[in-house]
N, C-alpha and C positions, 0 to 999 in steps of 0.2 A: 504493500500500500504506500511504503514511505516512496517508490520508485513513481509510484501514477503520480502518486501528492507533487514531487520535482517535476515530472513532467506537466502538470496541470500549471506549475507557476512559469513552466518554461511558455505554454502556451498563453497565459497574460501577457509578458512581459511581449512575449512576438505581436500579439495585438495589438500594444500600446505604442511599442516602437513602429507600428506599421503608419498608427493614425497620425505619429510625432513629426514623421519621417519619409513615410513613403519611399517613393523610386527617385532620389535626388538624382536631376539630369545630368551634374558635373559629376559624378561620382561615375556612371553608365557611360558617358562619353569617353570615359578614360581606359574602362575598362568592361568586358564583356558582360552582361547579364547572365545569370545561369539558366534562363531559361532559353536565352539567345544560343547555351552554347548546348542543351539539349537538345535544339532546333535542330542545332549544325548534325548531332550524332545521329538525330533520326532520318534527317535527308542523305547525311553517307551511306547509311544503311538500305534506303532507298534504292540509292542509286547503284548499290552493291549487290541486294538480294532480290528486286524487284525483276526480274529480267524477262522481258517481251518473248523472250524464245520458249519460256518453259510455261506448263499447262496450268489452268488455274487449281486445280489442287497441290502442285509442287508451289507455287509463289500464295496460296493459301500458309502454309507449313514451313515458309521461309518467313514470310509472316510472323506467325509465330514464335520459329525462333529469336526473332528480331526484337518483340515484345519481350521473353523472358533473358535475352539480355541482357535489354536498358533494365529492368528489375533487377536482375544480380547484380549491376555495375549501380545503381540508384540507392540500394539500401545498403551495400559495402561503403560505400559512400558517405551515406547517414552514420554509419553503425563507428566508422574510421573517425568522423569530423567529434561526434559526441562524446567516444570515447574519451580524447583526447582532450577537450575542452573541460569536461568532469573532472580532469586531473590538475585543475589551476584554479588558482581562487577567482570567486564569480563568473565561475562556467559557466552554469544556469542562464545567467543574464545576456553573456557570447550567445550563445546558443539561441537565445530568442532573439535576439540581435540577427545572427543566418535563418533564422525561421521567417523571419519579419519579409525577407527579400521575397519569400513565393507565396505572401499574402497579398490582396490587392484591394483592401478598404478601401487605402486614399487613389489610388491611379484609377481604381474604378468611378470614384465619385468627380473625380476631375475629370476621365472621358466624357462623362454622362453630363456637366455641369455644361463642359464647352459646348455642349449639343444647344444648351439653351441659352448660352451668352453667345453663342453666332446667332440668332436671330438677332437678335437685339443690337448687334455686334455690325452684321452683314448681310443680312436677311435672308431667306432664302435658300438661295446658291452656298454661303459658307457656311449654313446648317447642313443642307447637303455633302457638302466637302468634310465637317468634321463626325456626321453619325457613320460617312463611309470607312473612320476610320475605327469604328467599334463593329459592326454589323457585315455581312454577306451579302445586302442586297444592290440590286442595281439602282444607286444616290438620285438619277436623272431620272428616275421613273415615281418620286415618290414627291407626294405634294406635301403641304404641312403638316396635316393631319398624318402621313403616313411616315416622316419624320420622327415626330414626336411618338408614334407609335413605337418606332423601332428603336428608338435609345431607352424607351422606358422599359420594353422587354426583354435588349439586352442589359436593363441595370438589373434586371428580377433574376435572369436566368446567369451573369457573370455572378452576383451575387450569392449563387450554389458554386458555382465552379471556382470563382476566385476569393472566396472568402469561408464560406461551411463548408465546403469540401475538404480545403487542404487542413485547416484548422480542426477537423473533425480528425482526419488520419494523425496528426501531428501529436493530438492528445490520443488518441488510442495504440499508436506505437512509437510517436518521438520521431525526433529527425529524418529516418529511417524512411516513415510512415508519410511523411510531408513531400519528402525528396520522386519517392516511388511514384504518388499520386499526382506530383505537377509534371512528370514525365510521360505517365501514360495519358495522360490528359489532354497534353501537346502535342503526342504521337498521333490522337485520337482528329483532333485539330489540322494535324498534318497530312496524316495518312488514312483516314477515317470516313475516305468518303466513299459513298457507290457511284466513283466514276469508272470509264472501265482501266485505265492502270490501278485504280487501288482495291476494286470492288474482291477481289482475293486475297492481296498483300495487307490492307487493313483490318480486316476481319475482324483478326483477335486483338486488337489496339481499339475498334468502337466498341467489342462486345464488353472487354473488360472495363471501358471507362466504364458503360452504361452498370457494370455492376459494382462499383468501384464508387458509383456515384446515388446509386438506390436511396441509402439511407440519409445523406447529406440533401438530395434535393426534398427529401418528405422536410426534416427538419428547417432547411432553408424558407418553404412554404409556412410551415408552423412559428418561425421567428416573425414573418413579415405580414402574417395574420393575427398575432398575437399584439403587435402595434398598430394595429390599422386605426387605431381613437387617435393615433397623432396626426392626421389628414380628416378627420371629420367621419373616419367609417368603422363599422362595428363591426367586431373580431367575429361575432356567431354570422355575421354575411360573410366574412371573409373565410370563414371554415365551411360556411356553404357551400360558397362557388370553387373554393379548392376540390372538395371531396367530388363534387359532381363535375369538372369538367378537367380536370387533371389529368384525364385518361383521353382526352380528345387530342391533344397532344401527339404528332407524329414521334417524338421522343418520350421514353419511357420515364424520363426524371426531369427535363425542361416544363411539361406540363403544370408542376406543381408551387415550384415558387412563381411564375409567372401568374395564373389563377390563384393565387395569394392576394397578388398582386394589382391585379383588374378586381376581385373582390372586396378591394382595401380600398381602391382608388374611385370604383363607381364607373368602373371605363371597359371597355370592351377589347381585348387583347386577341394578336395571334390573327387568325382568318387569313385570307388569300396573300399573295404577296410575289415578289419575282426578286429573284437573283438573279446573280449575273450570268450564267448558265443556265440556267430552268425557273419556270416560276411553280408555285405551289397554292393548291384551292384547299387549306384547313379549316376545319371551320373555326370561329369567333370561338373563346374563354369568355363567360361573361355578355354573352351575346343580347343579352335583355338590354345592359347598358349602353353610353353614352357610346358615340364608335368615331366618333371625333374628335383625336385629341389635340392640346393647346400646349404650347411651350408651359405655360403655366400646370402642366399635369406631371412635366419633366422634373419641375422644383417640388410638387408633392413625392413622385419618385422617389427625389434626392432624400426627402425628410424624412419618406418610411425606411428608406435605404441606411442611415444613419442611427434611426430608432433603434432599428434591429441590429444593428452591429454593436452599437449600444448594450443591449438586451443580451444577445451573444455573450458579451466579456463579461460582463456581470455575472450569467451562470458558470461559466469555467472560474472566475475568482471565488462563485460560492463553494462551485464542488471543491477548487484549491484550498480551500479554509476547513471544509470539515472532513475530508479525507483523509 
């Protein structure tokens, strides 16, 4: 218990240094990002094991291998930097210090923020310019409303993936557990798509996020339904519209903090949409609601996005106290 109890305070201290701190850009400029440099291992790999000649179950199974690679080399990794940092006075604090780097409180809420200060900013067009730099969709095909829709779904759905997720593995197995999950994550990111070079090589990089992330996207929905009185909306509608349309969701775990999300906000999420490759006819989260949104539903976003992160540290600092 004494080992969770370290590790619960390692995961405070990673939170607090995240919100203090963030991605400082003179720090990144200088020198590589670890997720930049996980990028770099998954497209070697790529470009190593992915190979046009061979059939799709041989590059299924290369696949594969590829996946339990970056795992071996991800949690040796964890297992090496912790070790090590345990063995010097205010490890602990180090340690949530590199933890802090592959959480994204603050860089999530600055992507999200700039989405609504370019309107205001530049109208329009450099709204478009900065949601294309959170989102997959094609920026030129999206009016205001469909803007504002897509920064706010990806603050709901980064918000599982770049904040309860890692943060969830972090505390359940420590560095190790944090390192592992922003890898496959990325690879998931990378390699994860049903185009036809990856629709066998990704395979096992989507199946494992989607399980990898099961229980982080329930919980991510239940933090940002559990503040929805900070935006004017009541937690039993926002448990509503999660439980019932969660599963509408073309993904098995994006579903649910976003229908969290449109059920906190009074807004209708998700539905039709185009990327830059394919468009998609989903239907509406929330589809009773408002289906047009306003810069101004971006800054309620922000406040349930903040509440709940909020709400977040506070449960890991209580479990760190009575553990």
């Amino acid at each position: 218990m004494l080992i969770w109890s370290n590790t619960l305070f390692v995961v405070v201290a990673a939170l607090a240094f995240d919100a203090l701190i963030g991605d400082p850009d003179w720090l990144w400029r200088r020198l590589p990002h670890p997720v930049v440099l996980m990028g770099s291992c998954i497209g070697w790999l790529d470009r190593a094991l992915n190979r046009e000649a061979w059939s799709p179950p041989q590059r299924q199974w290369a696949g594969i291998g590829a996946v339990l690679l970056l795992l071996f080399v991800s949690v040796l990794t964890g297992i090496l930097i912790e070790f090590a940092l345990r063995q010097v006075p205010f490890g602990t604090v180090l340690i949530g210090l590199i933890a802090s780097v592959l959480i994204a409180q603050r860089s999530l809420y600055q992507h999200v923020q700039r989405v609504r200060s370019a309107f205001a900013d530049g109208g329009l067009d450099a709204a478009r310019r900065a949601v294309s730099m959170i989102v997959g969709r094609d920026p030129d095909q999206l009016d205001e409303a469909g803007v504002c829709r897509a920064a706010i779904e990806s603050c709901a759905e980064n918000f599982s993936d770049g904040v309860v997720a890692p943060v969830f593995w972090l505390a359940l197995v420590g560095l190790p557990g944090l390192i592992a999950y922003k890898v496959i994550n990325t690879a998931d990111s990378m390699i994860g798509h049903r185009t036809a070079r990856h629709q066998s090589f990704g395979w096992a990089a989507a199946r494992l996020d989607d399980l990898i992330n099961l229980i982080p996207a329930r919980l991510s929905g239940l933090l940002l339904a559990i503040v929805a009185p900070v935006v004017n909306g009541a937690v039993a509608t926002a448990f509503k519209i999660m439980r019932r349309d969660a599963g509408k969701h073309r993904s098995p775990n994006a579903g649910w903090p976003e229908s969290a999300m449109a059920g906190s906000l009074g807004l209708a999420l998700a539905g039709p949409r185009r990327y830059r490759e394919h468009s998609v006819d989903d239907p509406f989260l929330n589809a009773e609601s408002r289906k047009v949104a306003a810069s101004d539903d971006i800054s309620r976003a922000l406040t349930l996005l903040v509440a709940a992160c909020l709400l977040e540290a506070a449960a890991y600092a209580a479990l760190a106290l009575v553990v």
